[in-house]
N, C-alpha and C positions, 0 to 999 in steps of 0.2 A: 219214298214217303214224301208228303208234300209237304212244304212247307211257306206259310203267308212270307209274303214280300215285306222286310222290315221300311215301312211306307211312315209318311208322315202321321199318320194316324197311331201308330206303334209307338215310334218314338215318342209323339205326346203322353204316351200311359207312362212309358218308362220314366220318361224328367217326373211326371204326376208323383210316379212312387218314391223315386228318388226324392222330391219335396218333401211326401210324406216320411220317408223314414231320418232324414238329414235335411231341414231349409235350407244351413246356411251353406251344405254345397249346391241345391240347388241356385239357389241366389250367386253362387260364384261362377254359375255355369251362364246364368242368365247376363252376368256381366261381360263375359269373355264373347259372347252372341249375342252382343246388343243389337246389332241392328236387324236382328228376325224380330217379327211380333209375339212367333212362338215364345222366346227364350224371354223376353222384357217379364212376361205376364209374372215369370219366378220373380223376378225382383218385385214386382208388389207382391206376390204372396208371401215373401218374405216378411217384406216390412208390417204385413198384416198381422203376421204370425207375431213381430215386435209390438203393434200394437194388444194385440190381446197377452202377452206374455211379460208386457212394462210393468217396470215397478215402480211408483212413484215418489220421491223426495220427499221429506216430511216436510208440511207448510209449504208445500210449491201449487202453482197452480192446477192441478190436475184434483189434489186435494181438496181445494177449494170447491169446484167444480163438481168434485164428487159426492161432497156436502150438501151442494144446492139441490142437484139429482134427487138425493135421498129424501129431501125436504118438501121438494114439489108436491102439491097437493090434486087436486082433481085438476087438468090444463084442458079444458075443452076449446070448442073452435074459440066462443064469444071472448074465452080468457085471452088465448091468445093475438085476437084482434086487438084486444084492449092494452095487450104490453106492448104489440106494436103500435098501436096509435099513440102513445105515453112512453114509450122508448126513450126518448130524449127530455124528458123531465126530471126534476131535481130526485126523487124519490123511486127513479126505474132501477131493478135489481143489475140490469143491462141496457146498455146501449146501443144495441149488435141485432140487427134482424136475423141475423143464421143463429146464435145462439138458441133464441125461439124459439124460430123455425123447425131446429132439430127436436126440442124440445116437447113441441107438438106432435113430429110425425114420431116420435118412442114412448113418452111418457104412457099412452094408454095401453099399449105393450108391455111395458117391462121396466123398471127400476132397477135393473142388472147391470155393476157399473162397465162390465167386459162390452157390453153389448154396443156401450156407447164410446169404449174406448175402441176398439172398431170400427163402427161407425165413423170418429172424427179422425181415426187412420186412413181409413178408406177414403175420405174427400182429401184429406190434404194428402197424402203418396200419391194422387192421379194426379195431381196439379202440379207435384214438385214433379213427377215425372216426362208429363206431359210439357216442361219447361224443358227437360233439356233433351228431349226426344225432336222440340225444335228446332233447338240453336245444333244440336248434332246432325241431325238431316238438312239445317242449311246449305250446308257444304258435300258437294257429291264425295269428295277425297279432302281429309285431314291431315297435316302432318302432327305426326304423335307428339313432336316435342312442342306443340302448343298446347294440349291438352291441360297441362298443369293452371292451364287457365279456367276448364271445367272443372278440374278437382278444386279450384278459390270458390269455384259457386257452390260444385255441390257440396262443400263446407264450411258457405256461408252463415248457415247455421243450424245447431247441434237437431241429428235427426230426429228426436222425440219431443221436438217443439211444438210440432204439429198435433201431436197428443196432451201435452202437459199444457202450454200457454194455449191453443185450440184458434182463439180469434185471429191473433195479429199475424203469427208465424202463416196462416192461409191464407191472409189478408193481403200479403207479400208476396207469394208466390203466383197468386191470383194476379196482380199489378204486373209482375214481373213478365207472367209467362200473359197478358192482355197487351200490354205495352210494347214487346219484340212480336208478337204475330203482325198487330196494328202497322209500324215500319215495314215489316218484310212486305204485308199488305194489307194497304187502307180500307177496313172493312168496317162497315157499323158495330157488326156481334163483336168485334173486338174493341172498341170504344165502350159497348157494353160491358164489355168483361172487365176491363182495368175500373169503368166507375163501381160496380159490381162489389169491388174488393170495401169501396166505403161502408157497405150493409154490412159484413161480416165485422170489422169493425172499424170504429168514428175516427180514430187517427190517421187511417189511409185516406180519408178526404183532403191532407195535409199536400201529399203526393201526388193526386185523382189534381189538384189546379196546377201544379205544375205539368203535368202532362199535355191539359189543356191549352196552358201557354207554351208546349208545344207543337200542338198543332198548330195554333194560330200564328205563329212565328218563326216555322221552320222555312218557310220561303225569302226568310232575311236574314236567316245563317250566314255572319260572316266570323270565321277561327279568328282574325284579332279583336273582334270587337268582345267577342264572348270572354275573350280571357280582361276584357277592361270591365267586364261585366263584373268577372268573379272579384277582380281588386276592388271595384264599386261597391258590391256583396259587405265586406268587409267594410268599407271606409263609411260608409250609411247605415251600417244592419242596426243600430239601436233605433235611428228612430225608425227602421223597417220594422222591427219587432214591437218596438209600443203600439205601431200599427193594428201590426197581429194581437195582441193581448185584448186589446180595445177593441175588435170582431170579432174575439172566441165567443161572447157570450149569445152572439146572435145564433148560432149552430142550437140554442135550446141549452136551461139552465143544469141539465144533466151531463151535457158534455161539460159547460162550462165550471161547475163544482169540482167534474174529475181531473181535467187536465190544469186547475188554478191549485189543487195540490201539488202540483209536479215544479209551476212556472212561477206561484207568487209567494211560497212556502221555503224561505231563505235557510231554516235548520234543516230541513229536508233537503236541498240542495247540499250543504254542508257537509252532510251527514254522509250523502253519497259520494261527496268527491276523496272526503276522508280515505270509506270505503275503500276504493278505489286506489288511493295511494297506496294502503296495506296489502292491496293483493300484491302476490310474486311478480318479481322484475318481467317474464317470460311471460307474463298473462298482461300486466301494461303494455309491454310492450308487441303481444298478439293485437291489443285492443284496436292499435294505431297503424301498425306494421303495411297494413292492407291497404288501409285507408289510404297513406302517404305516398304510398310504390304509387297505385293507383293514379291517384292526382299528381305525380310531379311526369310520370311519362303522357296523362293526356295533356300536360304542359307543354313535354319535348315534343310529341308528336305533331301540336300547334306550329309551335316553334320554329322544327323545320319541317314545313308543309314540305317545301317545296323537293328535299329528298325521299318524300315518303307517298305511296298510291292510296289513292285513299277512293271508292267505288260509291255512289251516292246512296249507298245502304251504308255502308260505314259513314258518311259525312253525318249522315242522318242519327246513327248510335252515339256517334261524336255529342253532338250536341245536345242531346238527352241526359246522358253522363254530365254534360258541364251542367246541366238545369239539377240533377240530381246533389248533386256537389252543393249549388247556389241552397236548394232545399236545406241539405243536411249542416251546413252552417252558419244558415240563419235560426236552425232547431237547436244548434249548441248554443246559441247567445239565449236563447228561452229557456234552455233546460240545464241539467247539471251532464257533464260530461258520460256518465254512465247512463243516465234514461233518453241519450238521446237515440230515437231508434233508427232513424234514417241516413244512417252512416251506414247500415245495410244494403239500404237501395242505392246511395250510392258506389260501394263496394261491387254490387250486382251490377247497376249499369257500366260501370267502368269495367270489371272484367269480362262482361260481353263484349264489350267495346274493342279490347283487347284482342281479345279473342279470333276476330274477326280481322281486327288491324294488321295481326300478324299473322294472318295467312295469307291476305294477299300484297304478305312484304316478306317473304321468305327468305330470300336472300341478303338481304338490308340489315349489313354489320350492327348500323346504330339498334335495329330491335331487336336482331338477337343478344349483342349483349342485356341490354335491359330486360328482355326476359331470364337470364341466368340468375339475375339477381332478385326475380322470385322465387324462384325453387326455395331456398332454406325460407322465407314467408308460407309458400304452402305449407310443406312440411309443420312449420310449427303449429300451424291453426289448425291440421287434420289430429295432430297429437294433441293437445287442449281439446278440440270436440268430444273423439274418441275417450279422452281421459274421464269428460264428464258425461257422455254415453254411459261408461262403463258403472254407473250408479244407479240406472236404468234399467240395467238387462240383466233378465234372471239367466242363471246357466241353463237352463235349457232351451234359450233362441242359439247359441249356439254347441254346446253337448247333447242335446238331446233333438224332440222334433213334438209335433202336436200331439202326438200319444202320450208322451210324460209329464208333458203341461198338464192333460187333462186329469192326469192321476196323484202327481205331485207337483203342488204349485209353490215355487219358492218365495218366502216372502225376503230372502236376505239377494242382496244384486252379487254379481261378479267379483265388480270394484270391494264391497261392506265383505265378502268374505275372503278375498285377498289381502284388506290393510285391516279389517274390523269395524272402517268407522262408516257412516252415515251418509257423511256430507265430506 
């Protein structure tokens, strides 16, 4: 009897079925086969399946969001020209031309909030994807024990960000995964794409001038001067930052109202740092952890150039990382220590930085000890992510599969029927 050739075409049904009846082993298969294109595509359908099967926080932003959705009235083209041209006004519901955007192309379709949590799954998992499908295929051959330097990005931050917060978490990834193509290579569409991340939303314009100052300044990269930079950063940053405060309002009196809650509003400030003190020793100390490793080894690695290789793509990460730094604390002197956001980007640029550093310094005692002393850093930040994941995910993204979602949709998460609570 004859029997087909189990061909590529075969196997693709078989993973297909396997997604259908279990995601998340296909999603575990699609990890272990990352570098086929076949196997990748399960990890977004995965996380797709995340997005349509999220459970959202009470009062978090997704809620919010979902509010608005419900609310929206008739958005035709003339509407939504008009909330774009008026975007940046004191009285715009937003300031974010994607928000809109999206806004327009579903509204006359459908008011279904799955549709649109989908939706802003689906754009940001191809971005967050599409970021380390880069920095992975950089390299023809890895060695695994730097890896732990991908697992700091890819739990950078918590994966339903991209669903629940929708703007800035894609706003980031958009910069991020703009930012390392442009380096690897200097193209327009990628100069496009990191300014790109400001439309999505207005605080990546913060980022989008740093970048610019380094384009225009990476031909006068020198490692001592940049670290006299960062002490400079410091010893200057107030009246850098009165600087800044006295040019927000020119960005249009919409930005200016939202971000003068954050920077001129001293009980607000307060309030959050309090916050902040109260949470658990192990979630302060996640807060910073990253941060510090981060900035004190591209200190060493300055330090001692001269034992360490460094390839004019990594000089090049080098340096972005220290403008990223320069960014993220001159944002702590404006803001309160918990809203400052761009302790991210700098966390991301430093561990691509990393990343890179130490592969082509394999052997070089000085970095692998310093890499040992992330490991328990990773670890704790994928435990805190995961922990606050787990308030997110109904049991059926991972007991069950699409068919049970469709028939019984849980409204209690993981986490709320493992301890009982909420939050």
């Amino acid at each position: 009897m004859y029997s087909a050739p189990y061909n590529s075409q075969n196997k693709s049904k078989y993973h297909f079925l396997l997604f259908l009846i279990s995601p998340v082993a296909a999603f575990l298969y699609g990890l272990k086969n990352y570098r086929t294109k076949h196997s990748r595509k399960y990890i977004l359908l995965f996380c797709l399946f995340y997005s349509i099967s999220y459970i959202p926080i009470p009062n978090s932003d997704a809620t919010r969001y979902e509010s608005r959705i419900q609310s929206i009235q008739a958005y035709t083209f003339s509407s939504y020209v008009n909330e774009i041209k008026n975007m940046y006004n004191a009285d715009a519901i937003n300031n974010d031309a994607y928000v809109h955007t999206v806004f327009f192309i579903l509204t006359p379709f459908t008011r279904n909030i799955i549709v649109y949590r989908l939706f802003f799954g689906f754009v940001y998992f191809s971005v967050y994807l599409a970021l380390f499908k880069a920095i992975k295929f950089t390299m023809p051959s890895v060695d695994k024990r730097f890896n732990w330097f991908i697992i700091g990005i890819i739990f950078l931050i918590s994966f339903t960000s991209g669903i629940n917060g929708i703007r800035w978490p894609l706003a980031l990834m958009v910069f991020l995964l703009g930012y390392f193509k442009y380096i690897k290579e200097p193209k327009l569409k990628y100069l496009l794409l990191v300014s790109s991340s400001f439309f999505i939303h207005f605080i990546a314009g913060y980022i989008v001038f740093f970048f610019f100052v380094f384009i225009i300044t990476q031909k006068f990269y020198n490692p001592i001067t940049s670290l006299i930079l960062l002490v400079a950063t410091f010893a200057f940053n107030l009246a850098i930052v009165s600087s800044i405060k006295s040019n927000i309002s020119t960005l249009g009196d919409g930005v200016g109202d939202r971000t003068s809650g954050y920077i001129e509003n001293n009980n607000f400030k307060e309030n959050r740092e309090t916050h902040l003190q109260n949470l658990n020793w192990y979630v302060r100390l996640n807060r910073y952890s990253t941060n510090y490793f981060v900035l004190i080894v591209l200190v060493v690695s300055i330090l001692f150039d001269s034992r360490i290789s460094k390839s004019k793509f990594v000089v090049k990460l080098e340096y972005f990382a220290i403008l990223m730094f320069i960014a993220s604390f001159l944002s702590a002197q404006l803001l309160d220590s918990l809203s400052n956001r761009f302790y991210l980007s700098a966390n991301a640029a430093g561990l691509i930085y990393l990343y890179f550093l130490y592969e082509e310094n394999k052997q070089s005692r000085l970095v692998n000890s310093l890499r040992i002393i992330y490991i328990p850093i990773a670890l704790l930040q994928v435990a805190i992510i995961m922990r606050a994941d787990l308030y997110t995910m109904s049991p059926n993204l991972i007991f069950g599969n699409v068919f049970s979602e469709l028939f019984y949709k849980f409204e209690d998460s993981i986490q709320t029927l493992l301890t009982g609570s909420n939050v």
